[in-house]
C-alpha positions in Angstrom: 69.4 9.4 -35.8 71.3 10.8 -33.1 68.7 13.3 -33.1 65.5 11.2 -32.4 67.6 9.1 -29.7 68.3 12.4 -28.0 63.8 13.0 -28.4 63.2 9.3 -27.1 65.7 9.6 -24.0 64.0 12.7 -23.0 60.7 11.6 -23.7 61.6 8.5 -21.4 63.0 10.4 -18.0 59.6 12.9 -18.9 57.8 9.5 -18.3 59.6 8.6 -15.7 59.0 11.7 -13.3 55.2 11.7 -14.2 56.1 8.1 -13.1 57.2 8.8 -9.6 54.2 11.9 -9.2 52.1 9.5 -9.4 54.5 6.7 -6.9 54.0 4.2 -9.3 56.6 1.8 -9.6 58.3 0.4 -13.1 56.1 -2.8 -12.0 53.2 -1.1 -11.4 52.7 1.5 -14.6 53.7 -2.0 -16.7 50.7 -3.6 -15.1 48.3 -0.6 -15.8 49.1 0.0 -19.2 49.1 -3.6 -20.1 52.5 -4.3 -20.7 55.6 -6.1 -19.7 58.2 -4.9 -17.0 61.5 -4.9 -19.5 58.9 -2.9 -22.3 58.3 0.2 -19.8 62.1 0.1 -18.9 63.4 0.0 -22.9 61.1 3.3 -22.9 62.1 5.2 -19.9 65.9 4.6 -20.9 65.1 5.5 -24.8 65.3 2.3 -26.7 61.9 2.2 -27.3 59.7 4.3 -28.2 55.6 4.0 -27.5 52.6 3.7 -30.4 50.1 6.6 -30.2 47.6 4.0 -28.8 50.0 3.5 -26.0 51.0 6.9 -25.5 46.8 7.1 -25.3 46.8 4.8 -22.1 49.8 5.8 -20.4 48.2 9.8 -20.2 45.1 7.8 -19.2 46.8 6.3 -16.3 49.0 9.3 -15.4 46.1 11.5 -15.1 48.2 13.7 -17.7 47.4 15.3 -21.6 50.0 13.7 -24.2 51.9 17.2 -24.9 53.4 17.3 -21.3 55.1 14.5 -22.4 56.9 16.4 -25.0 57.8 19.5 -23.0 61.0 19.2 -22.6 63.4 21.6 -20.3 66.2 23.5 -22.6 68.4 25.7 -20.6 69.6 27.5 -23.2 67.4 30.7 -23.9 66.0 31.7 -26.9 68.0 34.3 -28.5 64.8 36.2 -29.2 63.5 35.7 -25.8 63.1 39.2 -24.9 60.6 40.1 -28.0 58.5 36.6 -28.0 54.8 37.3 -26.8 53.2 36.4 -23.1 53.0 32.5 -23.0 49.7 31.4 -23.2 47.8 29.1 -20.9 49.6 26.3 -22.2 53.1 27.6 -22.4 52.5 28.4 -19.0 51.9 25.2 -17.8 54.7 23.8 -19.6 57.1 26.3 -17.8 56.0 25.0 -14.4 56.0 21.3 -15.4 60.0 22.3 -16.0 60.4 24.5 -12.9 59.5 20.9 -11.6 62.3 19.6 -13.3 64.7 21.6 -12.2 63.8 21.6 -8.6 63.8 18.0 -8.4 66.9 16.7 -6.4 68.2 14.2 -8.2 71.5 12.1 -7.8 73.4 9.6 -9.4 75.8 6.6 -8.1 78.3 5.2 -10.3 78.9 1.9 -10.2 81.3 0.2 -12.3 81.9 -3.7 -12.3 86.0 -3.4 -11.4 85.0 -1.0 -8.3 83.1 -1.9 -5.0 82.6 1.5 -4.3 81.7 3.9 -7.3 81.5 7.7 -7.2 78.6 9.7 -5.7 77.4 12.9 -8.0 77.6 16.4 -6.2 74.2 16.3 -6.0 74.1 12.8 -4.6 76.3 14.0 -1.1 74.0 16.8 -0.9 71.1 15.3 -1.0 72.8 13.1 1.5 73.9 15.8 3.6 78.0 16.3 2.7 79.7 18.5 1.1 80.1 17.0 -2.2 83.5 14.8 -2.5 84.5 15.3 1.5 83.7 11.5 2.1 83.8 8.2 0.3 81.1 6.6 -1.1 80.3 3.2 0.0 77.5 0.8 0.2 77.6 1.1 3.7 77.6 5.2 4.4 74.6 5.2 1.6 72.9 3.0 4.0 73.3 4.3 7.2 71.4 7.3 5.7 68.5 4.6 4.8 65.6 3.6 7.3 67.1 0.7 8.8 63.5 -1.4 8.1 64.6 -0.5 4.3 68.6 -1.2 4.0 67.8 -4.4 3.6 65.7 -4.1 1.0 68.0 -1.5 -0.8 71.2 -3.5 -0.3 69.3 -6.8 -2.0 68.3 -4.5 -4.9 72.2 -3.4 -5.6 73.5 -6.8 -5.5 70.3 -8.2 -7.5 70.5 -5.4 -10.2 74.3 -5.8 -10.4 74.2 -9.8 -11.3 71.0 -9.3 -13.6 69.5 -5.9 -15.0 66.7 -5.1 -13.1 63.8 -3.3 -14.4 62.5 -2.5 -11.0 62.8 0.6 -9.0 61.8 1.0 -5.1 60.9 3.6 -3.1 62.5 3.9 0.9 62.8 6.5 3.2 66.1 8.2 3.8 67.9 10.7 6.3 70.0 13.8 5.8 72.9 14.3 7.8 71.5 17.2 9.1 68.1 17.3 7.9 64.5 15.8 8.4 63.3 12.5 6.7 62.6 11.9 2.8 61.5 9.6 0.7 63.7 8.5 -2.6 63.4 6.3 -5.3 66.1 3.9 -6.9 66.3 2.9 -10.2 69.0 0.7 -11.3 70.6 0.6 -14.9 73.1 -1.1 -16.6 75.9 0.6 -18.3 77.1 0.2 -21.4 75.1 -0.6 -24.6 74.4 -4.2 -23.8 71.8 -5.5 -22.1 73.8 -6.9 -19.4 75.3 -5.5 -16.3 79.2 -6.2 -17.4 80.2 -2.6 -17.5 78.9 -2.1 -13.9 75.3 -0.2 -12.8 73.7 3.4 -12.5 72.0 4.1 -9.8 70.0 7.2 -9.9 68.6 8.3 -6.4 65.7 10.9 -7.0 64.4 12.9 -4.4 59.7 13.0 -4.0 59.4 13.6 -0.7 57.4 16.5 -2.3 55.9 14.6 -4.8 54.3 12.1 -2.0 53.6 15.3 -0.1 51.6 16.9 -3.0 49.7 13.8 -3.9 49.0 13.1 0.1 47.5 16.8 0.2 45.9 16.3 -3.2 44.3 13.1 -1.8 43.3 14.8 1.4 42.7 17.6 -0.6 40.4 15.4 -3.2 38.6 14.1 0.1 37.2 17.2 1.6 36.3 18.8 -1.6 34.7 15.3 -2.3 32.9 15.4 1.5 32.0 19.2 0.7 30.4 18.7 -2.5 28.6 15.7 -0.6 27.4 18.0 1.8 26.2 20.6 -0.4 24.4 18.1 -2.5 22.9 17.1 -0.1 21.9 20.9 1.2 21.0 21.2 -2.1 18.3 18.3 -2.3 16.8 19.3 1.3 16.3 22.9 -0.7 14.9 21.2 -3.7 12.7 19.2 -1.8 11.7 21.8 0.1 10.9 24.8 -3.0 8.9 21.5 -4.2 7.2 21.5 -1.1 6.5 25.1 -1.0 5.6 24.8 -4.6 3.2 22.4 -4.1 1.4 24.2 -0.9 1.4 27.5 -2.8 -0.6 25.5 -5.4 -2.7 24.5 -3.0 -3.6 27.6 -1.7 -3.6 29.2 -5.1 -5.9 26.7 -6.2 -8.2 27.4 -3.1 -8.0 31.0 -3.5 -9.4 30.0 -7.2 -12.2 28.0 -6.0 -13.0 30.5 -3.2 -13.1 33.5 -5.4 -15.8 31.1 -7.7 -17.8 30.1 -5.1 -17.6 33.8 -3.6 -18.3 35.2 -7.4 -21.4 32.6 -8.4 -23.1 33.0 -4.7 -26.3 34.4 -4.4 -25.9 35.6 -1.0 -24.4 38.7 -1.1 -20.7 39.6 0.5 -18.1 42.2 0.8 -14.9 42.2 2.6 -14.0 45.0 4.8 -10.1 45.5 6.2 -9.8 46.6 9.7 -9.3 50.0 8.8 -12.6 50.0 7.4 -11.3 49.8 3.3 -13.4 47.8 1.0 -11.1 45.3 -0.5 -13.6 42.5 -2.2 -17.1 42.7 -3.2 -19.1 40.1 -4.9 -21.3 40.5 -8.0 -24.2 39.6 -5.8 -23.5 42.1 -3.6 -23.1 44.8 -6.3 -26.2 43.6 -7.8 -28.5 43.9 -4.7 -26.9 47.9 -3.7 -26.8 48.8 -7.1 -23.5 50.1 -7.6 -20.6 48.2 -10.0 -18.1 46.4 -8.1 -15.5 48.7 -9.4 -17.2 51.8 -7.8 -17.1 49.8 -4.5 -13.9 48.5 -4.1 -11.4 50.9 -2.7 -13.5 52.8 -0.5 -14.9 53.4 2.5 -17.7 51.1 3.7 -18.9 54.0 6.3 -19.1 56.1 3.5 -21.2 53.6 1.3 -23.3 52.6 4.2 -24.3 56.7 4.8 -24.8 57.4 0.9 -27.2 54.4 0.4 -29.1 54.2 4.0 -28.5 57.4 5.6 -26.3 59.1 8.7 -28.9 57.9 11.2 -29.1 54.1 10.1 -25.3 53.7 10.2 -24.8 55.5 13.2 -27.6 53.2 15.0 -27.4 50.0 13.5 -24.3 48.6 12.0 -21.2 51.4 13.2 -21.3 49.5 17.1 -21.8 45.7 15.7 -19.0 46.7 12.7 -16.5 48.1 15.5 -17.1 44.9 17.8 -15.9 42.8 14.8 -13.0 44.6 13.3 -12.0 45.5 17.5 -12.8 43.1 19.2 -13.2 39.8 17.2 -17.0 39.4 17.8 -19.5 38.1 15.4 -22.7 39.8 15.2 -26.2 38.6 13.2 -28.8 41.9 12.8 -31.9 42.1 11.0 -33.1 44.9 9.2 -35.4 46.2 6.6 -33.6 48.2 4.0 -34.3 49.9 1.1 -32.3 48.8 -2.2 -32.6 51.1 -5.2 -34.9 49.8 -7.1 -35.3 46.3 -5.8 -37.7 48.6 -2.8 -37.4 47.0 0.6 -36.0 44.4 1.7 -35.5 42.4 5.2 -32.2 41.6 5.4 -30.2 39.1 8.0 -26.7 40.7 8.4 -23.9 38.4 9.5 -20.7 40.6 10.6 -18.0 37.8 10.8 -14.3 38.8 11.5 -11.4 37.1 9.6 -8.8 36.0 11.6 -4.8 34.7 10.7 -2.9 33.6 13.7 -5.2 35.9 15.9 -4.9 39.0 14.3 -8.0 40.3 13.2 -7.4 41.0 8.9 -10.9 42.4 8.7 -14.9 41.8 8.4 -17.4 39.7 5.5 -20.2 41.2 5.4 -22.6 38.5 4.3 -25.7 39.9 3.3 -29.4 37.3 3.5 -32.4 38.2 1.4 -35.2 36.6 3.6 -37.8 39.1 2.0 -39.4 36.3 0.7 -39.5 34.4 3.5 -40.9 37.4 5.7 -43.7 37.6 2.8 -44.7 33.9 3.7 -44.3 34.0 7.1 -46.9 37.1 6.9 -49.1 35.3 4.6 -48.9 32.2 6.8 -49.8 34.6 9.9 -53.3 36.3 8.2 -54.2 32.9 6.9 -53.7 31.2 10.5 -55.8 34.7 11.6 -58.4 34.1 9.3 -58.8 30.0 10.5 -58.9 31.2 14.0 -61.5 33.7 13.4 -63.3 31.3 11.2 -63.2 28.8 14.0 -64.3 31.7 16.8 -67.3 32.8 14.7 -69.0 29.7 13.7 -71.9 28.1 14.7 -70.6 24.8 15.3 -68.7 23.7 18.3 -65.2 22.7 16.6 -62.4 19.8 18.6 -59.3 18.4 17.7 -58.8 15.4 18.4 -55.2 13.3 18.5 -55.1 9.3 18.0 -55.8 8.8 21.2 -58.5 10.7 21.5 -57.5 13.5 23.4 -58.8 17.2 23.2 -56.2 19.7 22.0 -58.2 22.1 20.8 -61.6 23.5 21.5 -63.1 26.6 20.2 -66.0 29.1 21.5 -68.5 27.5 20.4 -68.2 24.1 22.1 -67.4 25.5 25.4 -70.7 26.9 25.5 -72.8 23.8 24.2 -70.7 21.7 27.4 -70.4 24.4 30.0 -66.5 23.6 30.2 -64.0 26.2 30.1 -61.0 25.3 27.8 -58.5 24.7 30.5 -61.3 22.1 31.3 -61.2 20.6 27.8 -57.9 20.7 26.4 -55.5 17.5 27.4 -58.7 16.1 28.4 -60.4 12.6 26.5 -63.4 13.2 24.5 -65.2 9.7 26.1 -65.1 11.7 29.3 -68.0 14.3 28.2 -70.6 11.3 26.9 -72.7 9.8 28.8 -72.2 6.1 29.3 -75.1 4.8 27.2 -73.4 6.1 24.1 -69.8 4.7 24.5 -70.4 1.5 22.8 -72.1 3.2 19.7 -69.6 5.9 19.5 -67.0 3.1 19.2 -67.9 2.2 16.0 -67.9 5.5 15.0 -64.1 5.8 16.0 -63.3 2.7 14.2 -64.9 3.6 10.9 -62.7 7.2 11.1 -59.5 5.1 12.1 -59.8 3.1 9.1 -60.3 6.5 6.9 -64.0 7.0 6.6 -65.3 10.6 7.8 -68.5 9.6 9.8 -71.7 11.7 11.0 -73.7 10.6 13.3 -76.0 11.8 16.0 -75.2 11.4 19.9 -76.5 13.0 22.8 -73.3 14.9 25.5 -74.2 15.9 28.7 -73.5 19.4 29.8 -71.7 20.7 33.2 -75.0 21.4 35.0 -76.3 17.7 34.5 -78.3 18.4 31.3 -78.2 16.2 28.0 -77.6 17.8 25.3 -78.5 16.2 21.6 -75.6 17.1 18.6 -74.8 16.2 15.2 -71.3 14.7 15.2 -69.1 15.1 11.9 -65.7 13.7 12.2 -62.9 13.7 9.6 -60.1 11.8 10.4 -56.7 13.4 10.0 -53.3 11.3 9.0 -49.5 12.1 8.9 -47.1 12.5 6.0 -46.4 8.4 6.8 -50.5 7.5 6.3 -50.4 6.9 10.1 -53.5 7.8 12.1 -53.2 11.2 13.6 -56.5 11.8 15.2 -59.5 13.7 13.6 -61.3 17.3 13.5 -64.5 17.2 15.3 -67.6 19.0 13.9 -70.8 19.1 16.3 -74.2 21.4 15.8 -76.6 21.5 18.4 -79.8 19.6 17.4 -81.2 19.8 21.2 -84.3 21.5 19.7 -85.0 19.8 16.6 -85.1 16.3 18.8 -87.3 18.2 21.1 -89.9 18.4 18.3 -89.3 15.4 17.0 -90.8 13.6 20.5 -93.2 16.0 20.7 -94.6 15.5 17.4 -93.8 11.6 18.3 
């Protein structure tokens, strides 16, 4: 029995110092924990003893694990000390948690009932200053060591413990003889095994002045690790934000690059790109089908040396080497037209566009872009003998030939009909076609115009009159011409000179 009172005494001052780490008062754990003033002092002084589920909420609130409760200091060593293994992590902490202990300064003030002074512990005048037992202890030498805004308080806590036990404890600020100020705390208990205070009080004075200094740093301490990990969080969300940025733009350009290489890949114009020092570092298939050569024997060489197998010393030299170092030099876009020969595909006219690829104004290197306008060249030529063969067609023939726009103006006139008028085609051209008839045939050649307005080719005969004064008799055919809209857009003009045949006919008249 003696046994577990011994266990539940020291299990109650081992609550008591976590008690005062923390600077709670007697009140104030009570309060926490959920339970009465008198119930925290019973277990402190080891007449009670807590339920696991209290001993649960107590660590809770002291910020403590339930063993550290049960370490308790024994300062006699084991007699096999010297052959026990290293502590382990825990053992370790358990020997500080008493190093603790034993540091503490703690004093004690005897007060009986038939005394109105008491005795003072050894360690009481020193932590007061003295020389243990040089002075006596009184109320009011203990005092003059207490910050005067806290005697009071400390001297109404004696008298108040002393008529009725007092559960409390309190915490005031007191100076050393001869040394700085600390900070103690009080607690007040009765003697005796009663629950009064008959037999007189005993006052235990303990020392946490580094206890308040250790929690102060820990708070400050708590702070800036607190504000530092705030900081770095948020360092670390302005990097997050920005790899998801950069994420997101190299997905981008990735993506580009993807759709560039298609559209590069399924183009039918044909295009390689040339770094500045003149290395071959993309070619597409068009490209590779139009020289002939596999994109793989291409790429990784030089384009001088490609140019000079497939078209020759001379042709490099002379067309593309000056327009090639312009772009890759000098920045300059060039366009050339050539006809080339291409393998098997036999010649080909070719537009060349030389344009230089720039980043931030450094020149990376050329595209080549390469336009088949063979084709086009083929119907441009065709276009050019057909437009030959009209003309001669128009030169030679019999017939005088005018084109006519909606209003009736000449703006063309061929051979012939300068020779049936005796007008030159400066003389014609620009000029109206009314102009050239004489004045008794305006009204009937009116109709005419309106019938070919309307849609109708019309022929007709009409006499003109020639330069020198003479009248000269035609047969007029005129088909009228329209735009891609079906508006009027004048008519071609046929006339044949009948100047003969009407001859006859009045002669035979």
């Amino acid at each position: 029995m003696s046994e577990d009172l011994s266990v539940a005494r020291r299990f109650g001052k081992r609550l008591r110092y976590y008690r005062s780490l923390k600077c709670f008062t007697q009140s104030g754990l009570a309060e926490r924990v959920g339970l009465s003033l008198k119930q925290i002092s019973r277990i402190e002084r080891g007449l009670s003893t807590p339920s696991f589920a209290l001993l649960e909420k107590l660590c809770r609130v002291l910020d403590t694990a339930p063993v550290t409760l049960f370490l308790f200091h024994d300062p006699s060593p084991s007699p096999n000390h010297s052959e026990l293994p290293p502590p382990s992590g825990r053992e370790r902490t358990a020997s500080i948690f008493n190093d603790e202990i034993i540091s503490t300064r703690t004093g004690a003030w005897l007060l009986p009932a038939s005394s109105r002074h008491g005795t003072w512990s050894a360690s009481l005048y020193a932590l007061l200053g003295y020389r243990p037992f040089s002075i006596k202890p009184t109320l009011k030498r203990f005092l003059k060591h207490v910050r005067s805004e806290d005697r009071a308080t400390v001297e109404s806590f004696i008298h108040s413990s002393a008529l009725e036990p007092n559960e409390k404890d309190i915490l005031v600020a007191l100076t050393g003889k001869a040394s700085a100020r600390r900070m103690i705390m009080i607690q007040a208990e009765p003697l005796g095994s009663g629950t009064g205070s008959e037999n007189g009080l005993l006052l235990t004075v303990r020392e946490v002045t580094d206890c308040i200094s250790l929690h102060r740093s820990f708070v400050h301490n708590q702070r800036q690790l607190e504000s530092y990990i705030l900081e770095r969080n948020k360092e670390l969300a302005l990097t997050v934000e920005r790899l998801q940025q950069e994420i997101l733009e190299r997905e981008k350009a990735e993506q580009g690059l993807r759709i560039s290489d298609l559209m590069i890949a399924s183009s039918l114009d044909a295009q390689i790109f040339v770094d500045r020092s003149g290395l071959v570092k993309k070619v597409n298939p068009a490209y590779a089908r139009l020289a002939g050569i596999s994109v793989r024997e291409l790429e990784g060489r030089m384009y001088s040396e490609v140019l000079i197998e497939r078209w020759g010393r001379d042709f490099f030299d002379r067309a593309l080497q000056p327009d090639m170092e312009n772009a890759q030099l000098h920045g300059q876009a060039t366009v050339k037209e050539e006809w080339l020969s291409y393998g098997g595909h036999g010649r080909r006219y070719m537009r060349v566009f030389l344009t230089p690829c720039l980043k931030r104004k450094e020149i990376l290197g050329v595209i080549v872009t390469l336009y088949d306008l063979t084709a086009v060249m083929a119907a441009q030529e065709r276009l050019r003998e057909s437009e030959e063969l009209h003309r001669l067609i128009l030169e030679r023939t019999s017939e005088g030939v005018l084109r006519l726009d909606r209003h009736l103006r000449i703006t063309f006139a061929n051979a012939r009909i300068q020779e049936l008028g005796g007008y030159s085609a400066e003389e014609l051209v620009g000029g109206s076609a009314l102009d050239f008839l004489p004045p008794e045939e305006l009204k009937r050649i009116q109709f005419f115009v309106k019938q070919s307005r309307i849609g109708h080719n019309v022929r007709f005969p009409a006499s003109i009159m020639h330069k020198n004064g003479q009248t000269i008799w035609v047969m007029i055919s005129a088909a009228p011409l329209f735009t891609d809209k079906g508006e009027y857009d004048g008519a071609l003009v046929m006339l044949m000179d009948v100047t003969e045949l009407k001859q006859t006919q009045t002669k035979l008249e």
